[in-house]
C-alpha positions in Angstrom: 129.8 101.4 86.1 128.9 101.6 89.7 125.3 103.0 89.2 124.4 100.6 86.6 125.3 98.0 89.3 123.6 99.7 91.3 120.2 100.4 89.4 120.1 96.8 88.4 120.5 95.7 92.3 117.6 97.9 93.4 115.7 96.6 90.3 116.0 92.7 90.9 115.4 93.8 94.3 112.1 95.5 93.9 111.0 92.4 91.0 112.0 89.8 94.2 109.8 91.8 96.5 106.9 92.1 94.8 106.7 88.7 93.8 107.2 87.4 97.5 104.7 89.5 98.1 101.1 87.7 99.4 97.6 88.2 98.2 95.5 89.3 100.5 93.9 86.0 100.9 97.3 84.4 101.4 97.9 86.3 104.1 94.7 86.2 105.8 95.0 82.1 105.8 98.0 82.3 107.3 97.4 84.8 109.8 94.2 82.5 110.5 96.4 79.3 110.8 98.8 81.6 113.2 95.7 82.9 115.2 97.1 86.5 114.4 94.7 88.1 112.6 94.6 91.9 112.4 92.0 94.5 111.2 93.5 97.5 110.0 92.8 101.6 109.7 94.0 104.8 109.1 93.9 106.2 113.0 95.4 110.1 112.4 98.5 111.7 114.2 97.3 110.4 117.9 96.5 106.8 118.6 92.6 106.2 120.1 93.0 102.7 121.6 89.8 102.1 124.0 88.7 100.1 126.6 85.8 98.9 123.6 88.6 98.1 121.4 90.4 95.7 123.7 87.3 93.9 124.7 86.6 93.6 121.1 90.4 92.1 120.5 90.0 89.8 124.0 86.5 88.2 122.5 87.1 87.9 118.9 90.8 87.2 118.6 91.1 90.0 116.1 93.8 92.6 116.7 94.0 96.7 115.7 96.7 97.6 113.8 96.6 101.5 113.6 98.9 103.2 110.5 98.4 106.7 112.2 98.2 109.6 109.3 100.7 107.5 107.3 98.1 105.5 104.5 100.3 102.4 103.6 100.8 101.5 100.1 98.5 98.6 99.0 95.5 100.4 100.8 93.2 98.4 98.6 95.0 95.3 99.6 94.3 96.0 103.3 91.1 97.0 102.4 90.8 93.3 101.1 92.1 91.0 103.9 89.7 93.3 106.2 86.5 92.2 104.2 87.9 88.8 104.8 88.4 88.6 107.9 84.6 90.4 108.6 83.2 87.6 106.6 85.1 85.2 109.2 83.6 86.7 112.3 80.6 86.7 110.7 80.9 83.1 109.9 82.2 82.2 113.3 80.3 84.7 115.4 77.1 85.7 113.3 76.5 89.2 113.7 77.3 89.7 117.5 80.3 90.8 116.9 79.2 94.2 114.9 78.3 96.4 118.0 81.7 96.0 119.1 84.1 96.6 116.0 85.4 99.7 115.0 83.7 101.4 112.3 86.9 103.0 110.8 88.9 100.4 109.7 89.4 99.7 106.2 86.6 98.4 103.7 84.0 98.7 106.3 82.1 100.7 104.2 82.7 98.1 100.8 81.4 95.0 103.3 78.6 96.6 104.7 77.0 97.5 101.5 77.2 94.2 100.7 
């Protein structure tokens, strides 16, 4: 009796998270409205934070968020709020802001064959 309980806990659990769960342009209007917006990537086992990447965070308001070696699941969802948030500088910034940007994070690639 106790595991049933318990698979059915872990089951309405998991349902309830995924459907709290934001799209990735949910997320990257609120992070707008919040001024927190992030641009992600898959960094490796040591972290390579540079002096070019905090300029980049001072002047466009856009923070690094590294997942090391780990991928996260709902890679293509970062992959998504990242496009969005390059059409945003590009919108606010025009294409100044290109030079400076990593080239690593995700869905660089997808948005700059666009």
């Amino acid at each position: 009796m106790k595991n049933i309980l318990l698979v059915f806990l872990l089951c309405v659990t998991s349902s309830y998270a995924q459907s709290e769960r934001q799209t990735p342009k949910q997320q990257f209007e609120s992070d707008l409205e919040n001024n927190t917006i992030q641009l992600y990537f898959i960094g490796g086992i040591a972290s390579r934070a540079t002096d070019k990447d905090a300029e980049f965070v001072s002047k466009y308001q856009a923070t690094y968020h590294d997942f090391g070696c780990t991928p996260p699941p709902f890679l293509t969802e970062y992959s998504d709020y990242n496009i969005l948030v390059l059409n945003y500088l590009t919108e606010k910034f025009g294409k100044d802001w290109e030079k400076d940007i990593r080239k690593d994070i995700l869905g660089w690639d997808k948005w700059k064959s666009k």
